[in-house]
DOVEX-867993 format. One record per residue: x, y negated, z negated of N, C-alpha, C in turn. Coordinates in steps of 0.2 Angstrom, whole numbers, plus 5000, padded with zeros to 4 digits. Each point is the difference from the previous one (the first is absolute). Example, Ala and Ser with C-alpha at 12.3 -4.5 7.8 and 13.67 -1.06 7.14 Angstrom:
<romars>
506650284961499649945000500449945000
499849955004500449944999499649954997
</romars>
This chain:
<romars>
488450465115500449934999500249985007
499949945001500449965007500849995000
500049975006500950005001500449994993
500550014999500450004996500349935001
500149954994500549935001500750044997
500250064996500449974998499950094994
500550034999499850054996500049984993
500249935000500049974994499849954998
499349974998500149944998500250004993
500149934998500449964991499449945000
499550004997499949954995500349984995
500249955001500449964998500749994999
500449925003500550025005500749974993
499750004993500549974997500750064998
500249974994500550064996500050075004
499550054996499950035003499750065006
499849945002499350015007500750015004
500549935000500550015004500650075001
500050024992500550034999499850075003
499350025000499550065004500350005006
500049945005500250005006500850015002
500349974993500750025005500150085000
499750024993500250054999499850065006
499049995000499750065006500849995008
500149925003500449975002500650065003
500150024993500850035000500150065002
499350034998499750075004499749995005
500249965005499649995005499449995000
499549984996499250005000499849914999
499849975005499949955001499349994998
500049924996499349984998499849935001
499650014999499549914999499849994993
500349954999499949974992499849925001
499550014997499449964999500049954994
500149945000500049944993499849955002
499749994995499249945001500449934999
500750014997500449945000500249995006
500349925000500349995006500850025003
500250014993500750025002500350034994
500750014997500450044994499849984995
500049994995500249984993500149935002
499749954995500049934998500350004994
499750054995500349994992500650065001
500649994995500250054998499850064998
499650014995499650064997500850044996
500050065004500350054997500649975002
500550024994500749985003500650054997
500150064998500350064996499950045007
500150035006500350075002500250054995
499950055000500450054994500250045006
500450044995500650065004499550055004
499350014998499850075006499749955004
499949935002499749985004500449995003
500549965000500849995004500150055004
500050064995500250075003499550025005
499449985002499750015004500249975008
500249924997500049955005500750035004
500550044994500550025005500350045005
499150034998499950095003499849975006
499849935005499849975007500349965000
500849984997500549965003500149954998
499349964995499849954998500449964993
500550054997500149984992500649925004
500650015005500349945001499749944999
499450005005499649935001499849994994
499750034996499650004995500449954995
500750054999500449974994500249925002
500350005008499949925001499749955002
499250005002499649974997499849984993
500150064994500150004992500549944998
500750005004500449974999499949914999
499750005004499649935003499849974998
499650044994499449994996500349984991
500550064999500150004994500650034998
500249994996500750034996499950054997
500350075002499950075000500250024994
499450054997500450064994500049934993
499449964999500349954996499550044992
499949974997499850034991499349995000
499650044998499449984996500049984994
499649954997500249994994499449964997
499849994992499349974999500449964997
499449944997500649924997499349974995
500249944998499349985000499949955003
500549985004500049955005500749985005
500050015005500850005005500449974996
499849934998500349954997500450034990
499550064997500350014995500250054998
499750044993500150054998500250065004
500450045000500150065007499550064994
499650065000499550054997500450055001
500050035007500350055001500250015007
500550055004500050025005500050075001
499549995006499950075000500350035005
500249995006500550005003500649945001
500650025000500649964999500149985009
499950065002500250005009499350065000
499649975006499550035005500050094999
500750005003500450075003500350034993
500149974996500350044995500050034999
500250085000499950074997499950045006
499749975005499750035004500350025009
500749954999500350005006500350075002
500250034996500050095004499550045001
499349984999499650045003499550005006
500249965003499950005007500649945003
499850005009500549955002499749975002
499449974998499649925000499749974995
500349934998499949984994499349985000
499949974992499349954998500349945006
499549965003500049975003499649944998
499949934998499549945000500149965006
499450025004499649965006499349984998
499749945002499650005001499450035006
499450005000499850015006500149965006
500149914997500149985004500650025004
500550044998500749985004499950085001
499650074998500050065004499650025005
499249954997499650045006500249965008
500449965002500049995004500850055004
500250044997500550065002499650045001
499650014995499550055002499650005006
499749955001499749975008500450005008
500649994996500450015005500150085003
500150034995500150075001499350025004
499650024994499350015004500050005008
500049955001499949975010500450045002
500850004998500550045004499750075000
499750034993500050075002499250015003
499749965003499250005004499350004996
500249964992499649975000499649955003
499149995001499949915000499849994995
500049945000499949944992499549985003
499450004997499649945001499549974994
500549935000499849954995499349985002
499749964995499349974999499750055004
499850064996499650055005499650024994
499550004997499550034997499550065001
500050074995499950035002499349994996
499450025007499349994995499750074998
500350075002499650064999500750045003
499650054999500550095001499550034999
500150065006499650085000500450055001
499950064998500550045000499650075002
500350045004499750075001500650065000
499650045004500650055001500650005004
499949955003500649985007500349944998
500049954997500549954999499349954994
500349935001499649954996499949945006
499449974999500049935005499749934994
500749965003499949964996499949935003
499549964999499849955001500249914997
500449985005500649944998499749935003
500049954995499549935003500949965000
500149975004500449945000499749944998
500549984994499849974994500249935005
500149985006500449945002499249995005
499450035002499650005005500150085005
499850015003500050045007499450094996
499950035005499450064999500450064995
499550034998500050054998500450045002
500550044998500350065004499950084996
500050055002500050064996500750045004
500450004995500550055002500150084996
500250055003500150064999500550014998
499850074996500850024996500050064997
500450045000500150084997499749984992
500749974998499849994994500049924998
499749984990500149935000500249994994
500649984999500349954994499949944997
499549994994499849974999500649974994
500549945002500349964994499849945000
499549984999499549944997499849984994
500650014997500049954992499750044994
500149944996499550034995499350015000
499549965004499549995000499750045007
500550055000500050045008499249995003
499749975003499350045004499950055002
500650045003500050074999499850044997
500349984994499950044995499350014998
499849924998499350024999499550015005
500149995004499550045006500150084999
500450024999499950094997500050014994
499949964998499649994990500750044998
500749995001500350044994500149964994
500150044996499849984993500849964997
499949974996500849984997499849994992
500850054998500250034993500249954998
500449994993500449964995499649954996
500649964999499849954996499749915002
499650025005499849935004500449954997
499749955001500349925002499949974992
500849984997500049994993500549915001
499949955005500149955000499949955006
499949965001499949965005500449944999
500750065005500649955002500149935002
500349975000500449955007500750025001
500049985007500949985003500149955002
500549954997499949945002500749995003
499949975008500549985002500449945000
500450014999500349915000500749995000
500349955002500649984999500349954995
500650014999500349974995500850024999
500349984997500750005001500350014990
500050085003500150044991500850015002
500549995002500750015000500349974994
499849974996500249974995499850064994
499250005001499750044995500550115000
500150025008500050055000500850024998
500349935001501050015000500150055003
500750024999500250065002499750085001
499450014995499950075001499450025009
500350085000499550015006499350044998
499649954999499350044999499550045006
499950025000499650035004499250004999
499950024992499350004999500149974992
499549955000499849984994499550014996
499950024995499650014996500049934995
499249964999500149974995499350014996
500450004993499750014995499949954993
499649935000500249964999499449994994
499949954996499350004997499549985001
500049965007499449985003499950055006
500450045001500050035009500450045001
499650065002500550055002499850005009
500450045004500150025008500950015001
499949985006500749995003500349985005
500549995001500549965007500150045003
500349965006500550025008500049935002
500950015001500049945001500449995010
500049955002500350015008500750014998
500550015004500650005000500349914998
499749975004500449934999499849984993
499450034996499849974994499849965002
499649975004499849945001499150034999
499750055001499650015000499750064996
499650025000499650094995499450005001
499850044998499350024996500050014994
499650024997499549994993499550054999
500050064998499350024997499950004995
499549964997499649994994499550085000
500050044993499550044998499750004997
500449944993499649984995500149954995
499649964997500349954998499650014990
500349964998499849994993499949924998
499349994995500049935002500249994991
500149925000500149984991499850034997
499350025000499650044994500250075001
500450045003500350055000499650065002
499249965004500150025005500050035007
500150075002500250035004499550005008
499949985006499949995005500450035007
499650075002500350035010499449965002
499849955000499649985006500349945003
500350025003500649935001499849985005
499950035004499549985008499649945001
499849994994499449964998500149925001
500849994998500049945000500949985005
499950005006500650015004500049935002
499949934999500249955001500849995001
500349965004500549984998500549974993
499649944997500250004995500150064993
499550055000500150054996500450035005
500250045005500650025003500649974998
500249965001500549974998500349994994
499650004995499950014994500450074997
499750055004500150084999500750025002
500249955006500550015003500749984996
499849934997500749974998499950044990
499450004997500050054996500650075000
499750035006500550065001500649995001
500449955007500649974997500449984995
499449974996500449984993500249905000
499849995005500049915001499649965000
499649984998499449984998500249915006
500449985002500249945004500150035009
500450065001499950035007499649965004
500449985006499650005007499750055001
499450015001499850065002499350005005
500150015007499449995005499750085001
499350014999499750065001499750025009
500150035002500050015006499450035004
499950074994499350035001500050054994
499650025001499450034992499650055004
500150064997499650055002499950054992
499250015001499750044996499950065001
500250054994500050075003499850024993
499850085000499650044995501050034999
499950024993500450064997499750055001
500050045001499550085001500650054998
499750084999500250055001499550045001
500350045007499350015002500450055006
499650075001500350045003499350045004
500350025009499050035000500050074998
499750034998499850075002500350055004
499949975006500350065007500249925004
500350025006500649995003499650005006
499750035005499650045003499450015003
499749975006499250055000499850005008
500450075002499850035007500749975002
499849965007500549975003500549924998
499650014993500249924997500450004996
500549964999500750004994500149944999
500050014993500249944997500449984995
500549945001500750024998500349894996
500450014995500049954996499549964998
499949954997499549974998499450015000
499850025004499550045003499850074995
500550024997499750064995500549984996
500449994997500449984993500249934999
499749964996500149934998500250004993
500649974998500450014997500349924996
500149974996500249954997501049995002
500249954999500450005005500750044994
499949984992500750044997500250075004
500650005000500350065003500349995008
499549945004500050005006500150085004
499450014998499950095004499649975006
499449975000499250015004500250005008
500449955003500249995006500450095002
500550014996500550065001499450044999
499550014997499550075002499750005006
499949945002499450005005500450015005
501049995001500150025004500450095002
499950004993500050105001499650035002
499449954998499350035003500050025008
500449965003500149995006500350045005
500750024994500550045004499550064997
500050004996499750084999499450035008
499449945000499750015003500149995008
500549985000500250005009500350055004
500650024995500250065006499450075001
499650004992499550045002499349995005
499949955001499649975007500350025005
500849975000500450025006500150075004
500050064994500150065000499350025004
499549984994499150045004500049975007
500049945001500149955006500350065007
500650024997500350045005500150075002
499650014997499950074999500450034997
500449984996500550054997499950024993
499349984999499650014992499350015000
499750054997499350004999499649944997
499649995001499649934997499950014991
500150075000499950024993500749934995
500649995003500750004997499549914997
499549975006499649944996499550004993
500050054998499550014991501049984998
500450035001500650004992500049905002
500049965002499949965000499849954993
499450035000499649984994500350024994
500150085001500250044995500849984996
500449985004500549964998500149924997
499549985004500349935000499449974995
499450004998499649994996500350034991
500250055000500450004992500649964999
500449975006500449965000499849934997
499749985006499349954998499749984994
500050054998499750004995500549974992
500650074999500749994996500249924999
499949985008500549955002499649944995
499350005000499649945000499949994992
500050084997500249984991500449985000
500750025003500549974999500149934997
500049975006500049925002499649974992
499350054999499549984995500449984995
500250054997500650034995500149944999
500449995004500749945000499749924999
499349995002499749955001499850004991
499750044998499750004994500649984997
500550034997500349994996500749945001
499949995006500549925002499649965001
499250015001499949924999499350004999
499650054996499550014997499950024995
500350034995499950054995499250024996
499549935001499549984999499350055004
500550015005499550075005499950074995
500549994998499850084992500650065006
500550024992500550045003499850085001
499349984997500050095000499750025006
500250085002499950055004500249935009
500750004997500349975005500550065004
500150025005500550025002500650024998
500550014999500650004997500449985006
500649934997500149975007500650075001
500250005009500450055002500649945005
500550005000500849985001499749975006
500149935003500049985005500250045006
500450035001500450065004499450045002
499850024994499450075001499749985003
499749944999499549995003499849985008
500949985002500049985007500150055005
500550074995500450045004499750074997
499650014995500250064996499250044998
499649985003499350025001500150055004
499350035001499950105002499449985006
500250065004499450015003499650085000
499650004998499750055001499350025003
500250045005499550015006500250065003
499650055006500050035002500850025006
499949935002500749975003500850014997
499950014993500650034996499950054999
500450045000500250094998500250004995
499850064994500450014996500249964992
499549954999500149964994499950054994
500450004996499850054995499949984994
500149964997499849954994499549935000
500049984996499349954998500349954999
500849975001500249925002500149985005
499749924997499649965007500649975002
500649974996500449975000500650014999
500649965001500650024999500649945000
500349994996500749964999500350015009
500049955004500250015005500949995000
500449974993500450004998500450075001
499650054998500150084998499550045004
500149995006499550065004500050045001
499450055002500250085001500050035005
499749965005499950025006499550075000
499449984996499350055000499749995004
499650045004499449995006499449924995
499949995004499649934998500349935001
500750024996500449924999500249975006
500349944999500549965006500550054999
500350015008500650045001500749954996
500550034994500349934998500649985007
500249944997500649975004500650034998
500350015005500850015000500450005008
500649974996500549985006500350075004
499949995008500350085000500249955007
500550065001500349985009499850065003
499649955006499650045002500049965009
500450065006500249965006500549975001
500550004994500549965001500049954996
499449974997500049944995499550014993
500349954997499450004994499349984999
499750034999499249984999499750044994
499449984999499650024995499750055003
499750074992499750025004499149975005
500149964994499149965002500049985008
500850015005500149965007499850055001
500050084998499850055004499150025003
499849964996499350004998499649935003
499450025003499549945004499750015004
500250065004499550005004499850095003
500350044998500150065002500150054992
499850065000500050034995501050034999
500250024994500649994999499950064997
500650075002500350034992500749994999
500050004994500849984998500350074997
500350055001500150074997500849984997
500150044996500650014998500650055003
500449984998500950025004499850085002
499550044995500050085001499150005007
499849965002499350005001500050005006
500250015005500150015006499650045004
499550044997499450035002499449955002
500149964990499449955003500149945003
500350005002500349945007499750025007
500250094999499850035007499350034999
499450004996499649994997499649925004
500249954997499849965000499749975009
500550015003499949995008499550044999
500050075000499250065004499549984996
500349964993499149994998499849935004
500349975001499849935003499950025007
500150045004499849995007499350064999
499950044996499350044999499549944996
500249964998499649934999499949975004
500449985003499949935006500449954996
500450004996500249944996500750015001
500649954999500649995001500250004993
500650054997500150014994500750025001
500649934996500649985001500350044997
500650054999500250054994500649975001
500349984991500850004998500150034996
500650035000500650044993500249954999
500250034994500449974996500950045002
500449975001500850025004500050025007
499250005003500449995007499349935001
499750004999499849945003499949944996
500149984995500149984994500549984995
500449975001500650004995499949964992
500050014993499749964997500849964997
499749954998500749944998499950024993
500449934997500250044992499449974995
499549975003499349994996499650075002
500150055001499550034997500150085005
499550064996500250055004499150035000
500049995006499150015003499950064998
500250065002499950074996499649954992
500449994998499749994992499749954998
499849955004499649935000499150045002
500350035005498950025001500150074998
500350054998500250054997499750065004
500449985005499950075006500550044998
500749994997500350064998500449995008
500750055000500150025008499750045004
499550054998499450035003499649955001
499649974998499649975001499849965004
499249965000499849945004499549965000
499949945002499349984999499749955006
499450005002499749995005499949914998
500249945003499749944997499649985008
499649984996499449955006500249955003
499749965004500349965004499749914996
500050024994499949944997500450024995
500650044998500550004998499850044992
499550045000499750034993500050095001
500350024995500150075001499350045000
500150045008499450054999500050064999
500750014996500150094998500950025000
499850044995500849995001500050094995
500750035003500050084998500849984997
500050044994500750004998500450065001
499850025005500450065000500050045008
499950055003500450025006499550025003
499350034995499350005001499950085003
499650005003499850095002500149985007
499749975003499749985006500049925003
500549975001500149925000499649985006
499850055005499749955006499350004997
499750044996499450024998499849974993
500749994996499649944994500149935003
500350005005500149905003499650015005
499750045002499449995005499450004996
500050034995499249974996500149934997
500549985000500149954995500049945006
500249995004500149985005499149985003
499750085001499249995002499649964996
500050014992499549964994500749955002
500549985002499949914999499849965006
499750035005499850025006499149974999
499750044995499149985000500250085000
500150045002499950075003499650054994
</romars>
């Protein structure tokens, strides 16, 4: 393989193609990300951050920006709710507030941004931490050997061919990844059950919305199901239509078919509820509903992450939030191989975690899509739906890279944690330094143990196993390095006990944890430490 451009390139430079770069970024591993677009987001698309995305963004500094850009956009923490038109009957609310129930389990909320208003933080970030961006870049090919991949990039604006090099390649290019199918991976689920629209438009619903703060609408009406987002001033939204039903009681997902104007319009003040409405369509985009998740994650030097391997229907608002775990998962571990502080082996748990996730995530969403606004799809051998929480924060890894899983659950109320090898390490307020922080601040970039009041072995453990690695590995007690406030006592949130302790990764996920004072503490956290190493 020739010169190196870059240990990293990113196909494709959207949602998550960016999220890849700030993350590699924050480990120091600088890339080139590549989109055939000219610049960010045009359309809003995804508009829900959930709590473990945010909590990634605040693991590189990023959650401030975040939320006030959010700010910008939309009125925070606001209700989901179905209806059967803005204007009339209320159905049900299925959230009252965004956050509800969930504000003591982490210290970063559900957040609504658009892409429009995050991928350009994103962008920002990326460049400071040494990515390059290059828009209208098309890629026409990739090869890959034993020594890195080279990729071949056409500028979509004129000028020659170029082929740049790279260790490895990240391939977040959509649903219809090229990538993907150039390596023939296969994709699971329940394919494409409607041919959506989004339809843009403005209008002025301040009358229709009054006082309440909606965040997400569901409409459920007799001629049309989808749903809303509306701008902050109301003056504006979108619309997705799923499905319509016509007089004769006929049922119709091919909606795509007929995106006129005057049938826009129609759909739009239908779902308002006002049949007289000003209402101006702005733009109309046709999309598939799909559920659809690949295989593997995976092949040689090539990774592939969001849309790209799990395409998912928008209930729940998961699909962007996977694609960007897909990311943090997959970056510190490039980071680590990158630098030698990890065998290349630690790149297979990649797949191996983040593909069953993929997967859980995409029923999910299915679940919820069937039975909110399909039921017509057939309820059986449906997934059992699992608590929006679980499914953000409360999912398992299981891989080589974790030590010690002893049982056969995948998931967990991240309400009530246990602090098991696999799970997210949970949140708690501790004073640590002299101020308050979560423990999730302790975590992002460097491997962590947390020991308990009596654990002072594994503390001094911890340093010899991290310098007989090569890896930097932070160790805090609880009462001398650690003081906990009156929300909670860390001995018995991850259940180290005061002998005990647990090793979390640098993406904040437990890789092992002893409850007790152990036989040998530098030699159970230095194999635990080596398997979450590739070793």
């Amino acid at each position: 393989m020739a010169r190196t451009s870059a240990p990293v390139i990113i196909v494709g430079g959207s949602l998550v193609g960016l999220s890849t770069a700030v993350f590699l970024g924050h480990h120091g591993v600088p890339s080139v990300v590549l989109e055939r677009h000219r610049g960010t987001a045009i359309h809003p698309r995804a508009a829900l951050v959930n709590q473990r995305a945010v909590e990634a963004y605040r693991a590189v500094g990023l959650q401030p920006e975040i939320e006030a850009a959010a700010a910008r956009e939309f009125v925070q923490n606001g209700a989901i709710v179905s209806v059967e038109s803005l204007g009339g009957r209320e159905l049900d609310w299925y959230f009252r507030f965004i956050n509800e129930g969930v504000e003591h389990i982490s210290p970063s909320p559900r957040i609504f941004i658009t892409q429009i208003g995050l991928e350009p933080v994103l962008l920002g970030a990326a460049e400071r931490l040494g990515a390059s961006i290059r828009y209208a870049a098309e890629v026409v090919s990739f090869d890959q050997d034993a020594d890195g991949v080279a990729v071949v990039v056409r500028p979509r604006d004129g000028g020659s061919e170029e082929t740049l090099h790279a260790r490895y390649l990240v391939a977040a290019d959509g649903a219809h990844s090229p990538t993907r199918e150039r390596l023939g991976i296969r994709r699971l689920g329940h394919g494409s059950f409607s041919d959506s629209i989004t339809i843009y438009f403005r209008a002025d619903v301040r009358a229709l919305m009054g006082d309440r703060n909606l965040s997400v609408v569901y409409v459920f009406g007799p001629t049309l199901q989808g749903f809303f987002r509306f701008s902050i001033d109301l003056q504006a939204g979108f619309l997705v239509v799923n499905s319509t039903v016509a007089a004769d009681g006929t049922k119709s997902v091919r909606i795509g078919e007929d995106m006129s104007t005057p049938t826009c319009i129609r759909y739009v003040r239908e779902a308002l509820g006002d049949p007289d409405l000003a209402v101006e369509v702005e733009s109309v985009q046709r999309w598939s509903a799909t559920a659809e998740y690949a295989e593997r994650f995976r092949d040689g030097r090539v990774f592939l992450a969001g849309d790209a391997v799990h395409v998912m229907p928008p209930t729940g608002g998961f699909g962007g939030n996977c694609g960007i775990q897909d990311a943090y998962d997959l970056a510190w571990k490039l980071a680590y191989v990158l630098g030698g502080r990890a065998d290349e082996q630690l790149l297979a748990t990649y797949d191996a975690e983040r593909q069953p996730v993929g997967a859980f995530t995409t029923e999910q969403a299915y679940t919820r899509y069937v039975l909110r606004l399909d039921p017509s799809l057939g309820k059986e051998e449906l997934m059992p739906i699992v608590d929006e929480a679980a499914v953000e924060l409360g999912y398992r890894y299981r891989s080589p890279a974790v030590t010690g899983v002893a049982d056969d659950e995948s998931w967990e109320d991240p309400r009530a944690p246990t602090g098991r090898p696999g799970f997210r390490a949970p949140h708690l307020v501790l004073r640590a330094g002299g101020e308050e922080r979560s423990t999730l601040d302790l975590f992002g970039r460097d491997f962590v143990v947390l020991a308990g009041s009596a654990g002072g072995a594994w503390c001094d453990a911890a340093r010899r196993a991290g310098e007989a690695c090569g890896a930097t590995v932070d160790a805090y007690r609880v009462g001398v390095d650690l003081a906990a406030t009156a929300d909670g006592d860390l001995e018995e949130l991850y259940g180290t006990g005061p002998e005990g302790a647990v090793l979390v990764r640098p993406d904040g996920f437990v890789a092992w944890r002893a409850t007790g004072a152990g036989g040998s503490p530098e030699a159970e956290l230095g194999d635990a430490l080596a398997a979450a190493l590739g070793r």
